[in-house]
C-alpha positions in Angstrom: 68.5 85.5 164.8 65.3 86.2 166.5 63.7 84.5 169.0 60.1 83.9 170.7 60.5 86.8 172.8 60.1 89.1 170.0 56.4 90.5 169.4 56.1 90.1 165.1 54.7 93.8 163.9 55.2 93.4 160.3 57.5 92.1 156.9 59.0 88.7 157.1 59.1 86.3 160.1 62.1 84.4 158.2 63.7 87.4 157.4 66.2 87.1 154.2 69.3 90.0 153.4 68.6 91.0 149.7 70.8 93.9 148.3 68.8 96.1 146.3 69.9 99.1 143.7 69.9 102.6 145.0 66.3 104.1 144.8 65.0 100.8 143.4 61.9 101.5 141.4 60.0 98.5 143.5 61.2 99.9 147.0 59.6 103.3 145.6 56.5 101.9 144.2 56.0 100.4 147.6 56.6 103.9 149.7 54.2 105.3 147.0 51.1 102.9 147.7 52.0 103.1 151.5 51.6 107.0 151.4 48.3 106.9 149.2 47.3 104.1 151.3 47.7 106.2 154.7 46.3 109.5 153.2 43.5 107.7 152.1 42.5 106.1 155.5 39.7 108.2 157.8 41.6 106.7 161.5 45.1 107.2 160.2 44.0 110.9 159.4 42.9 111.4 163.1 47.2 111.5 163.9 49.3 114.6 162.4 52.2 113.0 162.6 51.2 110.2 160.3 49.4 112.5 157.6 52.8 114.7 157.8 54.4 111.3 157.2 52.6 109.8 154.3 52.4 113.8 152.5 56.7 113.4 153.3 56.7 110.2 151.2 54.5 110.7 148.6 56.0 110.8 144.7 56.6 113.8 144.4 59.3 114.6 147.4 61.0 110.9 146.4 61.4 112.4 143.0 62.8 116.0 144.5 65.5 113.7 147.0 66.7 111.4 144.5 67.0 114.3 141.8 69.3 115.5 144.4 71.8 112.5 143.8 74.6 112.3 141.3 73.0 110.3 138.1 76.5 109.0 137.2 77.5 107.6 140.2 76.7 104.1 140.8 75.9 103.1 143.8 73.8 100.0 145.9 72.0 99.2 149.2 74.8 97.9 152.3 73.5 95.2 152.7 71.2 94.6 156.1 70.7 97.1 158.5 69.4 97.2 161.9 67.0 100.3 163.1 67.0 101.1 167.1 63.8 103.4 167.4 63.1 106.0 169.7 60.2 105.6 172.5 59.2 108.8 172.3 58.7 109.6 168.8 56.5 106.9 167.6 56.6 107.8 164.3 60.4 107.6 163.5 60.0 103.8 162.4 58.3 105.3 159.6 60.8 107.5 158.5 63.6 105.0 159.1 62.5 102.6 157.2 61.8 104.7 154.0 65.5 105.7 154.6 66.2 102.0 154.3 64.5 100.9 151.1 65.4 104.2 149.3 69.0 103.4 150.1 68.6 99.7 148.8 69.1 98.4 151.7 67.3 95.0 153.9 65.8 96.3 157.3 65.3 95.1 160.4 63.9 97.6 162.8 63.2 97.6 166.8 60.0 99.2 167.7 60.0 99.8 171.6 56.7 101.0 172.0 53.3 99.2 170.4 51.0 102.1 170.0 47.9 103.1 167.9 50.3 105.2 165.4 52.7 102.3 165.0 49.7 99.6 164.3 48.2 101.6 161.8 51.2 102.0 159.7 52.3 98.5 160.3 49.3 96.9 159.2 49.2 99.0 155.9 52.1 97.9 155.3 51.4 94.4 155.9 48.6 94.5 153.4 50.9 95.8 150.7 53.3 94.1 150.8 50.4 90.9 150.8 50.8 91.8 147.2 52.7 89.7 144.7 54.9 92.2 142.9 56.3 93.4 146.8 56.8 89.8 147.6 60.6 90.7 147.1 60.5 93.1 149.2 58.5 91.2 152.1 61.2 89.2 152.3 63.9 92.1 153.3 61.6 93.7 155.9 61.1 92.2 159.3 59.7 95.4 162.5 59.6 93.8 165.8 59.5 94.7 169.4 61.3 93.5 172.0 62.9 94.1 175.4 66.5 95.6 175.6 67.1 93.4 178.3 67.7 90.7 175.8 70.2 89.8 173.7 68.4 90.0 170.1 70.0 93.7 169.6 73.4 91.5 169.9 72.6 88.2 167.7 71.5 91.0 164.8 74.3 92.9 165.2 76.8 90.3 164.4 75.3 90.1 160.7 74.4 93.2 159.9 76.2 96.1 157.9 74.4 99.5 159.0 72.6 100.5 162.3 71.0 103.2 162.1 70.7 104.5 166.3 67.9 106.7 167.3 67.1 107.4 171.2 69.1 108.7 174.3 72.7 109.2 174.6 72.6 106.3 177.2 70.8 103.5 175.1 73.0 104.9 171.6 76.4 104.3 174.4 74.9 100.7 175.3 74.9 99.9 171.7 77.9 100.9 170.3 79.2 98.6 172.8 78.3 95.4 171.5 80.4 94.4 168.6 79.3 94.2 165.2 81.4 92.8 161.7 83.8 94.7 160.9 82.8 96.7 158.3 79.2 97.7 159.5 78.7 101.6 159.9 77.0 103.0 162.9 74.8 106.5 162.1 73.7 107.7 165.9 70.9 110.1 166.5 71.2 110.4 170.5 69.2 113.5 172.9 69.5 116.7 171.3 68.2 120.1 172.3 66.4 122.8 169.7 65.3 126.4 170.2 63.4 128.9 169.1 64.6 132.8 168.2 61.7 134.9 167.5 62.6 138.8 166.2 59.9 141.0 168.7 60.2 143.8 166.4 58.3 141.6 163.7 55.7 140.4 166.0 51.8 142.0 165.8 48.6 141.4 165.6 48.3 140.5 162.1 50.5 137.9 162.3 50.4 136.5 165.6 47.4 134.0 164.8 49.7 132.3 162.0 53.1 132.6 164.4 51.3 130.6 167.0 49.7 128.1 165.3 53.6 127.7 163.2 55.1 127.3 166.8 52.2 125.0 168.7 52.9 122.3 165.4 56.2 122.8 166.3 56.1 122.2 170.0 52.9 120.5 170.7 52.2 117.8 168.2 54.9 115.6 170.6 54.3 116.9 173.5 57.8 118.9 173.0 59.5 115.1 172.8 60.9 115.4 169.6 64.7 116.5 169.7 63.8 119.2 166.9 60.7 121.0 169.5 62.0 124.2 171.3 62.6 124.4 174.9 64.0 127.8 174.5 62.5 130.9 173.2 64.9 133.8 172.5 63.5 137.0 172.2 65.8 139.0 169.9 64.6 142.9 170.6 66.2 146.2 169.8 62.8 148.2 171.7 62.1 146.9 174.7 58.8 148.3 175.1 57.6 146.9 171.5 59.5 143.4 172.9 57.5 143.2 176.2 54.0 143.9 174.4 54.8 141.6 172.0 55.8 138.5 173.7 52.7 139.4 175.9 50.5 139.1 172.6 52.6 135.7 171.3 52.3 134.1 175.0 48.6 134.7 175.7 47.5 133.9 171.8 49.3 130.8 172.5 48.1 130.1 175.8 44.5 130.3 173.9 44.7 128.4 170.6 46.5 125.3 173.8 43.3 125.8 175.6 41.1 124.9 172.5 43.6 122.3 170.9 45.8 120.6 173.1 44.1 117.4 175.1 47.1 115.9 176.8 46.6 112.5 179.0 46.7 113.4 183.0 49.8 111.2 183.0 51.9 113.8 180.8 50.6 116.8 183.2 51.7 115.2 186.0 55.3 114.4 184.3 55.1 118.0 183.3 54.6 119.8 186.8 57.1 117.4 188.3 59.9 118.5 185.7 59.0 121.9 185.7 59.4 121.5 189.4 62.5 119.2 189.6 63.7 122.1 186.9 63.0 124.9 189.2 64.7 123.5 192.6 67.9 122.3 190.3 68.6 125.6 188.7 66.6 128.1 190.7 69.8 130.5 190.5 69.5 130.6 186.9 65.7 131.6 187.3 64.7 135.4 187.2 61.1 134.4 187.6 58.5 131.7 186.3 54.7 132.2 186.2 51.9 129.8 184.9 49.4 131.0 182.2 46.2 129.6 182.4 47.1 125.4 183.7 48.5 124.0 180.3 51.4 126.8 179.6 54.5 127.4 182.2 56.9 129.8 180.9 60.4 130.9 182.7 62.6 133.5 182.3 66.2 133.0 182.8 69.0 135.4 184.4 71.2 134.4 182.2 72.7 131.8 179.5 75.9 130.6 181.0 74.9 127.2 181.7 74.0 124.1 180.3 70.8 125.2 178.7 70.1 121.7 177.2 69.5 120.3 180.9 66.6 122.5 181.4 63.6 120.2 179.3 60.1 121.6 178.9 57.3 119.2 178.7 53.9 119.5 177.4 53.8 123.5 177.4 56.3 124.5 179.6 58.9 127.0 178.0 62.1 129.0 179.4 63.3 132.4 177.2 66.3 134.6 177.2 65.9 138.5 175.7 69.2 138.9 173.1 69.9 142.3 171.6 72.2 140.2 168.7 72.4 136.7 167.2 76.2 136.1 168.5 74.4 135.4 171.9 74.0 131.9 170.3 77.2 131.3 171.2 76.7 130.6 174.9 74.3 127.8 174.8 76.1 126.2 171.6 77.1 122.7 172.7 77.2 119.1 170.9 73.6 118.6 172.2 72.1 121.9 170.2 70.5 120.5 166.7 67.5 123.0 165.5 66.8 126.7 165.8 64.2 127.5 164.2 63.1 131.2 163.5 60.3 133.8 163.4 61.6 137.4 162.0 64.7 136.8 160.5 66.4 135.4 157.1 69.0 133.4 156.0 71.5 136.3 155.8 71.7 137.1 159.4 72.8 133.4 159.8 75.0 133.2 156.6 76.8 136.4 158.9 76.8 134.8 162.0 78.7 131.3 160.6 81.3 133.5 158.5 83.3 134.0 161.2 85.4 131.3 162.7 83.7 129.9 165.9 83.4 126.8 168.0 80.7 125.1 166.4 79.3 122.1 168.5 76.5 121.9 167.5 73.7 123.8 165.1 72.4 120.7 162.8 69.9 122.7 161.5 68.2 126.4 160.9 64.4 125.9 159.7 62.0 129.0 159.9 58.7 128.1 162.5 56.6 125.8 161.7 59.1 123.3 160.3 61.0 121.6 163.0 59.3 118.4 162.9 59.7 118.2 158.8 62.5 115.7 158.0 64.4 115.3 156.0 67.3 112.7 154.3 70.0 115.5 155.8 69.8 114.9 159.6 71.6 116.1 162.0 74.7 116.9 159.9 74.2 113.5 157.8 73.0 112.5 154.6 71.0 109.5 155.8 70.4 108.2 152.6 73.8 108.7 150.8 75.4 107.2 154.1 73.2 103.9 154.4 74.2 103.3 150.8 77.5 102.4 148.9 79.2 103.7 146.1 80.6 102.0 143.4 83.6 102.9 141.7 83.0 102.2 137.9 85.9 103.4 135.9 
């Protein structure tokens, strides 16, 4: 199934397909000592992605996600299943595989990039599972890296029964082409665009430090690569005096706390002005006008919204926003490609009202408050991961 060109990360070389139970209380003792085993390391507490991963998969929240299951349904692990990562999100592989085990499922998983995040996790998990009572487990676990160029992707495919798809519409397309049994399920997570809708008339001083620091998790932690970090802010208003005093406050608080915490490589500034750039010549009729505060925070403002919004990518601080005077403004930039909005201002009811009404939905996976886009979650984009990856078993 594999070959010498893959680089061996972690798990079993001579990788075996074991079906396990749903939520198998071995599978969960082993996510258990993996999150102590993180939160309890001084280097792997240096990267806030992995501290928000190993806090995600500690007891407690495995308890609160299978609690949401049906008890008296039986169901079982698929069988094998093949994770395609992400290159930009490092720390998917994580998640994935946790979706994986907790689903009772073996799990073989494509890492495209080798970096400091990834080798962390992958060696805790390789001293783990050293240990005889995960030796079960070892077995069923095999992350690897290779180049797509191969065919690897294609020799697992032909055995496997899930593949769980994370990347770009393009690499997702490339992989739903090669053929796989018959009765193996593809879950896709291709390119996806979020934003932000901040209410103005909430906005002020008191509250601006907490707002910022909320949105800069949000945005900043990935360098705005996660499908779930804004692109967009939309400024709902009703005063527009109060809303251009206030989005000065929000912009140069922000501008501050990226000047004190945000250390990005030269390589992502360049990217950065060269897609703010690219961004401005393509779409420059769209563009009211664009200024640059301070060198680390480029912010647009847009004529309009009747365009493909979700072509217009930020990068590493750079920003494009929309004033709305009501939510149903949503309703122009809502494509396939539109997964989070998350909010500042607002509740629940004003979007309970907004989805009452028949509409075209297209898209709208998922309506956190600020501060929470990067949290996942076993419901993504419109699936239930978990419930998905496993089987049910009728028992009558």
């Amino acid at each position: 199934m594999f070959s010498d060109n893959c680089l061996f990360l972690s798990g079993n070389k001579n990788f075996e397909s074991i079906t396990f139970p749903f939520f198998y209380r071995k599978n969960c003792d082993f996510i258990k000592a993996l999150s102590k085993s993180l939160l309890n390391d001084i280097n792997a507490r240096k990267y806030p992605e992995i501290v928000k991963f190993a806090f995600w998969s500690r007891a407690a929240n495995l308890d609160k996600i299978y609690n949401s299951f049906d008890k008296n349904i039986l169901r079982f692990g698929r069988g094998t299943c093949l994770h395609i990562l992400p290159r930009n999100t490092s720390i998917n592989f994580a998640y994935s595989l946790i979706f994986g085990l907790l689903s009772g499922n073996s799990n073989i998983l494509r890492v495209p990039k080798v970096d400091s995040l990834v080798k962390i996790i992958t060696s805790k998990i390789n001293q783990i599972l050293s240990k005889r009572k995960f030796q079960d487990i070892k077995k069923s676990i095999c992350i690897i890296s290779y180049d797509s160029k191969t065919n690897i992707t294609q020799n697992i495919s032909s055995t496997c029964d899930v593949r769980l798809l994370w990347g770009g519409d393009q690499t997702i397309s490339s992989i739903k082409k090669i053929e796989a049994q018959p009765n193996c399920i593809d879950i896709t997570f291709p390119d996806r665009y979020s934003v932000t809708i901040i209410n103005s008339e909430r906005v002020n001083i008191k509250n601006v430090k907490n707002l910022v620091n909320n949105f800069y998790n949000d945005s900043f932690f990935m360098d705005q690569n996660a499908c779930s970090s804004p692109h967009l802010v939309l400024w709902y208003y009703k005063d527009k005096k109060k809303l251009y005093n206030n989005k000065n406050l929000f912009w140069n608080y922000l501008s501050n706390h990226i000047k004190k915490n945000y250390k990005p490589e030269d390589a992502i500034l360049y990217q950065k002005y060269v897609r703010y750039c690219e961004n401005f010549l393509n779409y420059n009729k769209m563009i009211k006008n664009s200024s640059g505060i301070f060198k680390n925070l480029y912010i647009t403002k847009l004529k309009n919204l009747n365009f493909d919004i979700t072509k217009m990518r930020g990068l590493a601080g750079t920003f494009y926003e929309y004033d709305i005077v009501n939510l149903n403004e949503i309703k122009k930039i809502m494509n396939y490609k539109l997964q989070t909005i998350n909010y500042f201002g607002l509740n629940k009811k004003n979007f309970i009202q907004f989805f009452s009404k028949p509409i075209e939905q297209k898209g709208i996976l998922r309506i956190v408050k600020v501060g929470k886009a990067l949290d996942m979650s076993h419901i993504w984009d419109g699936y239930n991961i978990i419930d998905l990856m496993s089987k049910t078993i009728e028992l009558d």
